[in-house]
Biopython code that builds the backbone (N, CA, C, O; Angstrom):
import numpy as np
from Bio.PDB.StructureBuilder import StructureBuilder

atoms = [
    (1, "UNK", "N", (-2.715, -16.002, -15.463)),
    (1, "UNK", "CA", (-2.710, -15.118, -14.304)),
    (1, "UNK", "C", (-4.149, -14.758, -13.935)),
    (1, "UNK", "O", (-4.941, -14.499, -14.841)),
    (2, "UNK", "N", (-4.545, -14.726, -12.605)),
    (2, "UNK", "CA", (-5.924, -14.257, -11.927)),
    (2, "UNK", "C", (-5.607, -12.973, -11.826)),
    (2, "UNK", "O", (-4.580, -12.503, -11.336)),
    (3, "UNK", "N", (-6.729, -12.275, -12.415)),
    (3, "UNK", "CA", (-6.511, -10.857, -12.348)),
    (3, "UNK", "C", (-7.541, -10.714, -11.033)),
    (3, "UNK", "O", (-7.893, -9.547, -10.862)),
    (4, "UNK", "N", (-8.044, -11.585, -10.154)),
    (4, "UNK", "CA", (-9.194, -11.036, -9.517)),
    (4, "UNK", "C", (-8.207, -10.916, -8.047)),
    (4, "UNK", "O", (-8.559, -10.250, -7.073)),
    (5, "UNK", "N", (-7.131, -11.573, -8.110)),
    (5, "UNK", "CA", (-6.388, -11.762, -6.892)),
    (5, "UNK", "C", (-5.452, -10.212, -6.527)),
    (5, "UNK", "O", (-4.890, -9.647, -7.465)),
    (6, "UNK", "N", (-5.421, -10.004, -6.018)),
    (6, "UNK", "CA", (-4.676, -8.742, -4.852)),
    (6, "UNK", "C", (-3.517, -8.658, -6.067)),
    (6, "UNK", "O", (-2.967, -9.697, -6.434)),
    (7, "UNK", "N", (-3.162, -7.302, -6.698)),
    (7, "UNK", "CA", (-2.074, -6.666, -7.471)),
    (7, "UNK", "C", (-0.357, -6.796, -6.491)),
    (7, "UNK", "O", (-0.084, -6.688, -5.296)),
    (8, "UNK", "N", (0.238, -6.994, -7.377)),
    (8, "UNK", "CA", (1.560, -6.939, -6.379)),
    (8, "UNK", "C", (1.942, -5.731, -5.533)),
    (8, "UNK", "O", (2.310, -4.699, -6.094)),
    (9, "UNK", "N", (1.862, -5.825, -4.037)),
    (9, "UNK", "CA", (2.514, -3.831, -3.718)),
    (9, "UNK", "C", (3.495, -4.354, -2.908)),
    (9, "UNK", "O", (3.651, -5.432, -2.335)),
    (10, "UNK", "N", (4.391, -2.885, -3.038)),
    (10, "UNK", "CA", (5.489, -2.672, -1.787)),
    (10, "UNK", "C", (4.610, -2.020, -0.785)),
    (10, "UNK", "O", (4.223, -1.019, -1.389)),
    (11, "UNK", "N", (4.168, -2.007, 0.175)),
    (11, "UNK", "CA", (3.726, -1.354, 1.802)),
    (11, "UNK", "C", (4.808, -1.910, 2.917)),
    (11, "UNK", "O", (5.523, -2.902, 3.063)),
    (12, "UNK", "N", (4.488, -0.619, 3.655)),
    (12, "UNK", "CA", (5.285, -0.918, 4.799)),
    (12, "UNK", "C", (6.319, -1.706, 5.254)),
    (12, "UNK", "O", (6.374, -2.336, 6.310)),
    (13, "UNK", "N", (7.405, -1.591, 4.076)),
    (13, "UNK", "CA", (8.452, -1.805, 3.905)),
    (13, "UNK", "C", (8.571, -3.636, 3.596)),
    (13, "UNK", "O", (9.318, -4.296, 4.318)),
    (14, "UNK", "N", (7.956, -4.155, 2.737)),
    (14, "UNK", "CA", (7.940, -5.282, 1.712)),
    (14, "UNK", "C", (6.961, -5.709, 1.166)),
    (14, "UNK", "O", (5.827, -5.482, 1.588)),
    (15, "UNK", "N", (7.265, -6.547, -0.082)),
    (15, "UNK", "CA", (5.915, -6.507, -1.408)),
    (15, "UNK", "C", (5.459, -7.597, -0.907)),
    (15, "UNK", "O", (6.261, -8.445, -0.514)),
    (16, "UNK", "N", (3.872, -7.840, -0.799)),
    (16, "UNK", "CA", (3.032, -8.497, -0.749)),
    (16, "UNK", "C", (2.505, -8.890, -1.998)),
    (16, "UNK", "O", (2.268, -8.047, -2.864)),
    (17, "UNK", "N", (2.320, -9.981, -2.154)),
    (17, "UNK", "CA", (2.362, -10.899, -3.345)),
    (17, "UNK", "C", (1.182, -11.899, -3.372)),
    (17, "UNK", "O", (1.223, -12.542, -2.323)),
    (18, "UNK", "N", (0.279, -12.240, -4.051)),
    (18, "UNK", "CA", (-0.221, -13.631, -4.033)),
    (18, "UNK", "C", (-1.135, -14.157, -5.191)),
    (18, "UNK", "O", (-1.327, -12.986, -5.518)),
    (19, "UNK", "N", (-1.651, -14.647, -5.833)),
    (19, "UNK", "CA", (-1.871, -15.121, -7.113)),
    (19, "UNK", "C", (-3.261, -15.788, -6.817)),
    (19, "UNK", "O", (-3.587, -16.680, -7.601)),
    (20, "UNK", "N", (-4.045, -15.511, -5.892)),
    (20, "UNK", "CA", (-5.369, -15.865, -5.426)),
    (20, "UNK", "C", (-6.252, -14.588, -4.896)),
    (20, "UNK", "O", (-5.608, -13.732, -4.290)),
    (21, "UNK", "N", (-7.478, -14.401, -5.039)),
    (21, "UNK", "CA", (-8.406, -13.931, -3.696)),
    (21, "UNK", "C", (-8.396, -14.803, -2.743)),
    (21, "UNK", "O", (-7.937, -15.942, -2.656)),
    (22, "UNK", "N", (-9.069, -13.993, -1.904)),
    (22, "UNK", "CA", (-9.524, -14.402, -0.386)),
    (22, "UNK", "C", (-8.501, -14.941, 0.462)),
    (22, "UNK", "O", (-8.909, -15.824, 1.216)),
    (23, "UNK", "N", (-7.325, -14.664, 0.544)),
    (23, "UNK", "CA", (-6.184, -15.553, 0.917)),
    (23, "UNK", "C", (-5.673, -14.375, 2.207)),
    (23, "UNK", "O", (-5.693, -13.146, 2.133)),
    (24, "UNK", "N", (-5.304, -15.101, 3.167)),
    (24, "UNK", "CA", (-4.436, -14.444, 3.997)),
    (24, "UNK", "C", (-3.106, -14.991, 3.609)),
    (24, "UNK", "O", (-2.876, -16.167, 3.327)),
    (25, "UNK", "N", (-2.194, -13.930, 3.630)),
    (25, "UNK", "CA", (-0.738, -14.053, 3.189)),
    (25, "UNK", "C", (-0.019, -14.096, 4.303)),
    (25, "UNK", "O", (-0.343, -13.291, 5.176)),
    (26, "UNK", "N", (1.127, -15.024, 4.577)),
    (26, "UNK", "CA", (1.961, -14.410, 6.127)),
    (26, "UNK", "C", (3.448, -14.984, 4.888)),
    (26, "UNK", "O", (3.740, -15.818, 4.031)),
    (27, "UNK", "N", (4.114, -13.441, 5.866)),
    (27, "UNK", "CA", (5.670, -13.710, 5.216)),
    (27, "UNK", "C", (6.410, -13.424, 7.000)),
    (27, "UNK", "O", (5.727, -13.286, 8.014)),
    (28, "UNK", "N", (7.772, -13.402, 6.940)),
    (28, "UNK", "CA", (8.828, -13.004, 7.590)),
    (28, "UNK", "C", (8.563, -11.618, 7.974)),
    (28, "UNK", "O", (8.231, -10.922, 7.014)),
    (29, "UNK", "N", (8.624, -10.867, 9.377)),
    (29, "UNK", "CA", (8.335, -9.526, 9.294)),
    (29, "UNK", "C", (9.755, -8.560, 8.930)),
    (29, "UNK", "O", (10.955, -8.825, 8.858)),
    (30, "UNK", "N", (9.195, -7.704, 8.803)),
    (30, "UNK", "CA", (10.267, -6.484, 8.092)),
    (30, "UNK", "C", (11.284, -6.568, 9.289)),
    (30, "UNK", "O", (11.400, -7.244, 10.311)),
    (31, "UNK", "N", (12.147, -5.278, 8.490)),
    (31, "UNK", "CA", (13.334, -4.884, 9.734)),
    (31, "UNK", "C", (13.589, -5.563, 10.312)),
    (31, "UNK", "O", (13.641, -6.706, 9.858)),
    (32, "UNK", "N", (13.902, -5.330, 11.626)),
    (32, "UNK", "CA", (14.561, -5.931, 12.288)),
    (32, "UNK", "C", (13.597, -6.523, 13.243)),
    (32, "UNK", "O", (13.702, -6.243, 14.437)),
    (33, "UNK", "N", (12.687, -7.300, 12.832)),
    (33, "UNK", "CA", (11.777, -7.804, 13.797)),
    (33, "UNK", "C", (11.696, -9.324, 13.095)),
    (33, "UNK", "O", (11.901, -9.671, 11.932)),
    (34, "UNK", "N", (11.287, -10.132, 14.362)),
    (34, "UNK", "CA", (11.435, -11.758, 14.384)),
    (34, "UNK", "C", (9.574, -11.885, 14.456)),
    (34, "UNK", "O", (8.797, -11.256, 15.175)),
    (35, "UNK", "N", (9.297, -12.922, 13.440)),
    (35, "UNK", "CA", (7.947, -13.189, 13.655)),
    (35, "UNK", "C", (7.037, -13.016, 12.240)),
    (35, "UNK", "O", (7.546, -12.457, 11.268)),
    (36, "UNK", "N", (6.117, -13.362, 12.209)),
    (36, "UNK", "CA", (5.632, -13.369, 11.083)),
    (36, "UNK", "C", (4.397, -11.924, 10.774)),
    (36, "UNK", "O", (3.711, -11.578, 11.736)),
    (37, "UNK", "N", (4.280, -11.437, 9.877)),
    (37, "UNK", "CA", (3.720, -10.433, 9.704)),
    (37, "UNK", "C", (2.636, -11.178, 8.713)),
    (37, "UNK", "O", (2.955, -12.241, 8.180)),
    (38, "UNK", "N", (1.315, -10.572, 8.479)),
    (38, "UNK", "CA", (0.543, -11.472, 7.711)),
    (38, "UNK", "C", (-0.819, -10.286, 7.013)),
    (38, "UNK", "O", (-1.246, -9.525, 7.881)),
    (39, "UNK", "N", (-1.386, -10.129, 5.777)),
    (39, "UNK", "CA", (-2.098, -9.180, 5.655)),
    (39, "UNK", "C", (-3.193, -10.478, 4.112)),
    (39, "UNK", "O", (-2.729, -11.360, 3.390)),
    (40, "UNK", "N", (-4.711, -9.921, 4.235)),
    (40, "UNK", "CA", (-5.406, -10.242, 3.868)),
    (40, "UNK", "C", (-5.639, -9.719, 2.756)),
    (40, "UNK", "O", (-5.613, -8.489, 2.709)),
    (41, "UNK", "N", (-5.933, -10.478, 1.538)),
    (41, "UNK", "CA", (-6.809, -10.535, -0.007)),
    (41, "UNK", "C", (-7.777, -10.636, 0.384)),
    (41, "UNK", "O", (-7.994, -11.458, 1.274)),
    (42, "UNK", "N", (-8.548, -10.012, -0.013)),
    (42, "UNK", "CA", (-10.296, -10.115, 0.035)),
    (42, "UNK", "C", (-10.472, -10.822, -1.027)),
    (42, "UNK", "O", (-9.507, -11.048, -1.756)),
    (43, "UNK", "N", (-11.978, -11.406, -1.386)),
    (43, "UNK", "CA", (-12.544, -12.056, -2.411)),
    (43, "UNK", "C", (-12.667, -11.038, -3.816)),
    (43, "UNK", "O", (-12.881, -11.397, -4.974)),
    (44, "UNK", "N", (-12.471, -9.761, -3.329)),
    (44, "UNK", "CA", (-12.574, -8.508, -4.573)),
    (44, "UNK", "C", (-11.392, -8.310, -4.768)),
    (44, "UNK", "O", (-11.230, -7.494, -5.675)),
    (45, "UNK", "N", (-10.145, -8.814, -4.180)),
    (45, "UNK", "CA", (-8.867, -8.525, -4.867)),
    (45, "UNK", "C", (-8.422, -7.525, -4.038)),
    (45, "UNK", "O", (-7.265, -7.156, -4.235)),
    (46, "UNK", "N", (-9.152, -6.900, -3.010)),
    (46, "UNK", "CA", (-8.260, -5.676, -2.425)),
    (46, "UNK", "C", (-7.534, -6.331, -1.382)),
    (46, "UNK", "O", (-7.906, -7.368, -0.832)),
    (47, "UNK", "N", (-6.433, -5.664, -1.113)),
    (47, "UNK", "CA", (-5.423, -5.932, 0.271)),
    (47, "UNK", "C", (-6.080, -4.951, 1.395)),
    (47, "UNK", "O", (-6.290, -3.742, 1.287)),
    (48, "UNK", "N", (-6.309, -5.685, 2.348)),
    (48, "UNK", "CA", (-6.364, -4.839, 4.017)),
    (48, "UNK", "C", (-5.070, -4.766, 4.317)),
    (48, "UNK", "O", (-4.070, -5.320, 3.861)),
    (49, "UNK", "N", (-5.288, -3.870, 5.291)),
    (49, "UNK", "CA", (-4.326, -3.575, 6.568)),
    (49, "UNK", "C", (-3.149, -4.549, 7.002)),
    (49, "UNK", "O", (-3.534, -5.635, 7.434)),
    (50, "UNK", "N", (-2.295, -4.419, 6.975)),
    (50, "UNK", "CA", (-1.181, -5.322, 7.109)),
    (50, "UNK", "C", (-1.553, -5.849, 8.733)),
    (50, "UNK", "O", (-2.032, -4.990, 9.474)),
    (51, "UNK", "N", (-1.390, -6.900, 9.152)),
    (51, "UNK", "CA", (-1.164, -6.935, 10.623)),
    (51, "UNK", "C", (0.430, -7.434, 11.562)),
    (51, "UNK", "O", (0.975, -8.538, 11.591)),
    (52, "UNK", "N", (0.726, -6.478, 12.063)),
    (52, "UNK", "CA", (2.075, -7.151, 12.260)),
    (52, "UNK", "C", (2.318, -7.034, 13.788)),
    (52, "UNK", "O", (3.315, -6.531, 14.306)),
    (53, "UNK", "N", (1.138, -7.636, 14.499)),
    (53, "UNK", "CA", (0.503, -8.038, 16.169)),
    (53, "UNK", "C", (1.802, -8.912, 16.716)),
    (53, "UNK", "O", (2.230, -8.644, 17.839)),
    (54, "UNK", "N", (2.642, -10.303, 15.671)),
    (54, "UNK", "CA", (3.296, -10.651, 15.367)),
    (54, "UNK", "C", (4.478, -10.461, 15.343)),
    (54, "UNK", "O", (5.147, -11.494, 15.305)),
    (55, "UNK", "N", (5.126, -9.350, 15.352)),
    (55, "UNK", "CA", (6.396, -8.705, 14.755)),
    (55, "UNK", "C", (7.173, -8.633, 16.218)),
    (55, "UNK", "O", (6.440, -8.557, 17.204)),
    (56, "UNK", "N", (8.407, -8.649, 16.398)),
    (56, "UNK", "CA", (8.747, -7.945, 18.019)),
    (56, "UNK", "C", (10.101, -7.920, 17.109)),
    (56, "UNK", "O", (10.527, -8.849, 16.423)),
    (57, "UNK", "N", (10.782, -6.365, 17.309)),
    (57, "UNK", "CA", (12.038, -5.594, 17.310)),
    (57, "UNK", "C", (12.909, -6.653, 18.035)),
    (57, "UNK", "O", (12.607, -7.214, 19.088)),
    (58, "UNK", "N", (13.875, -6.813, 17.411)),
    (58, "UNK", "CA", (15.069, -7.549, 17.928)),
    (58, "UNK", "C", (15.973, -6.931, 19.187)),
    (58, "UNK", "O", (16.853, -7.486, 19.847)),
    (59, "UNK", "N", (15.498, -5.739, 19.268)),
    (59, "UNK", "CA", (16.274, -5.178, 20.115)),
    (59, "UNK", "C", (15.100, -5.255, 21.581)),
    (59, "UNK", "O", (15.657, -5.460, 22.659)),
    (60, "UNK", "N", (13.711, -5.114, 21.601)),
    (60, "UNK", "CA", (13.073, -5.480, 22.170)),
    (60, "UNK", "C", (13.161, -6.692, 22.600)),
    (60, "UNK", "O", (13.254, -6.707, 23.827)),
    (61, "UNK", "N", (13.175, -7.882, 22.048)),
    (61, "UNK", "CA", (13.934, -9.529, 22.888)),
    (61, "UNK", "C", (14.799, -9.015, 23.341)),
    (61, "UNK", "O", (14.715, -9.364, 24.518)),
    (62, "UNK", "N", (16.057, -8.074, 23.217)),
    (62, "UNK", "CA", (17.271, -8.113, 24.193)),
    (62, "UNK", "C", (16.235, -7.878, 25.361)),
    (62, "UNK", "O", (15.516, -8.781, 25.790)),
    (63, "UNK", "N", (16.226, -6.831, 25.745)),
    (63, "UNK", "CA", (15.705, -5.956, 26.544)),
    (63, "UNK", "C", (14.532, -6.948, 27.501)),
    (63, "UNK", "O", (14.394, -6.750, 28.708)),
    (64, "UNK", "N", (13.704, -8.070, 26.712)),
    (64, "UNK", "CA", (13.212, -9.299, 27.441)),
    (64, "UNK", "C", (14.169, -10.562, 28.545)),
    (64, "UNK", "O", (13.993, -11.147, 29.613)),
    (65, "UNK", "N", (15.105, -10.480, 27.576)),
    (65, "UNK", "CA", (16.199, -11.333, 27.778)),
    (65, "UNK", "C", (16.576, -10.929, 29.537)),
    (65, "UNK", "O", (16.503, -11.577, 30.581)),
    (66, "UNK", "N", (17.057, -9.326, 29.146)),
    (66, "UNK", "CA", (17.489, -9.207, 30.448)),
    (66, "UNK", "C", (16.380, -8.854, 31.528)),
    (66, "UNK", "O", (16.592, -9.250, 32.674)),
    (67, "UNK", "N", (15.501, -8.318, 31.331)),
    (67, "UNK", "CA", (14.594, -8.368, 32.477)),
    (67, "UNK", "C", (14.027, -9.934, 32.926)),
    (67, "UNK", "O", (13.342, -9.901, 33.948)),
    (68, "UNK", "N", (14.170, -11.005, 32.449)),
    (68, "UNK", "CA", (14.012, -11.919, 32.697)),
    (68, "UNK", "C", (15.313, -12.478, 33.378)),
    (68, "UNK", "O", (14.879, -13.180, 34.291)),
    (69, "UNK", "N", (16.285, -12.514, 33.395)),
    (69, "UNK", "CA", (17.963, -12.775, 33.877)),
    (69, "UNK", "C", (17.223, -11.818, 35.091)),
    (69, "UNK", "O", (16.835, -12.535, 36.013)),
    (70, "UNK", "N", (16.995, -10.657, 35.259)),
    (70, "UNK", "CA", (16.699, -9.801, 36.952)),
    (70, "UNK", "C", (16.074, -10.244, 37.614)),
    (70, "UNK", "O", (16.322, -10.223, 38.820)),
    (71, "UNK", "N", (14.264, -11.236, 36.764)),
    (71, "UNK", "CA", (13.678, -11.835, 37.694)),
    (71, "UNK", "C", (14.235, -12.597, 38.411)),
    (71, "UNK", "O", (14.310, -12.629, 39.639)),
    (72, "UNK", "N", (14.742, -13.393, 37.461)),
    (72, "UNK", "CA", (15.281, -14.682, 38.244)),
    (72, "UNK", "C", (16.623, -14.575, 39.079)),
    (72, "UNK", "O", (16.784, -15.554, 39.808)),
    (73, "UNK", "N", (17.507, -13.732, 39.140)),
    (73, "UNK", "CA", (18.382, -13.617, 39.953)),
    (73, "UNK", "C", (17.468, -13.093, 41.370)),
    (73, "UNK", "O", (17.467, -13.761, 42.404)),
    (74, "UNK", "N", (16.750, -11.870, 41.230)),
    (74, "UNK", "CA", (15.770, -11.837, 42.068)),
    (74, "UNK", "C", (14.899, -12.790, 43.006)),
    (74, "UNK", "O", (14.381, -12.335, 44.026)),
    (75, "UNK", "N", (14.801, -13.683, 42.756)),
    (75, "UNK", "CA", (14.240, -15.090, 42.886)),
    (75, "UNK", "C", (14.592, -15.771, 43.546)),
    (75, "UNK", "O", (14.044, -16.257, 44.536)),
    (76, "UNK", "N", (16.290, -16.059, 42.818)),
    (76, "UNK", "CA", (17.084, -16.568, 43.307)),
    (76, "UNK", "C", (17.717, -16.348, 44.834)),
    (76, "UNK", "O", (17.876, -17.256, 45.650)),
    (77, "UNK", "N", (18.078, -14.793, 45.064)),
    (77, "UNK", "CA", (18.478, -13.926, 46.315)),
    (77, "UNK", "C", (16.667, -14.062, 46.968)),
    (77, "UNK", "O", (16.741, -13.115, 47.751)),
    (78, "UNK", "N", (15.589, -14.448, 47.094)),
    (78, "UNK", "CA", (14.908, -14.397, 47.790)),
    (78, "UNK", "C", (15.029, -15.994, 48.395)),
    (78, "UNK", "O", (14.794, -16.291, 49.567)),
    (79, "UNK", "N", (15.359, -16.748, 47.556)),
    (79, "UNK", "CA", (15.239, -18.081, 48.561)),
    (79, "UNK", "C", (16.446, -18.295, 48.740)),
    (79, "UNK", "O", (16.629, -19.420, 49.204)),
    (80, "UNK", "N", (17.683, -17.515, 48.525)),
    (80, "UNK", "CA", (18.649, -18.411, 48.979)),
    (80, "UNK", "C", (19.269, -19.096, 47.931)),
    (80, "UNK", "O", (19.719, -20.117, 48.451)),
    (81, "UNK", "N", (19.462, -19.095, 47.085)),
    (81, "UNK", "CA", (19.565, -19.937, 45.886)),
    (81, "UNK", "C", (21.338, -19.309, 45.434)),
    (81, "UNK", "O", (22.140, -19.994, 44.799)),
    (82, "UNK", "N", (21.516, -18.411, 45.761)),
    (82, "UNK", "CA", (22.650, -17.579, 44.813)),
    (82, "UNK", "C", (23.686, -17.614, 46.376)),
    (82, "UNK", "O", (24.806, -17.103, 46.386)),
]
sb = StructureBuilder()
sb.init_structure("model")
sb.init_model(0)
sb.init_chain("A")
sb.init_seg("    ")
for serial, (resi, resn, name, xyz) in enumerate(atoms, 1):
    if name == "N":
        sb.init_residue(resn, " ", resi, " ")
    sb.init_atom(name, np.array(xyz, "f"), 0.0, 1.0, " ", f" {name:<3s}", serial, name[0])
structure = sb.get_structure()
């Protein structure tokens, strides 16, 4: 085992893990969000800041879903289409 590599933690709701320094880690993001979440080992073994720029709430895609279905019906009733 490398003891110089990042300690195992639970943060912000799942354990970050990795058996190296200097490594950026990307897993699956938490909850209910689609996308990858990803947080950095430094060369000293510490973990930064999680980044989860990545992440979007599942309930947020609905909510894409349908404002995109409005554009385009919108769209549609402007040329004539519907």
């Amino acid at each position: 085992m490398d003891y110089s590599a990042c300690p195992r933690i639970y943060s912000d709701g799942q354990w970050w893990d990795t058996e190296v320094p200097n490594v950026m880690v990307s897993q699956a993001c938490p909850d209910n969000a689609q996308g990858e979440a990803r947080r950095n080992c430094t060369a000293e073994g510490l973990w930064q800041e999680p980044d989860f720029f990545n992440c979007t709430h599942t309930g947020m895609i609905e909510q894409q879903k349908k404002v995109w279905q409005n554009v385009m019906y919108v769209y549609l009733l402007k040329y004539g289409l519907v």
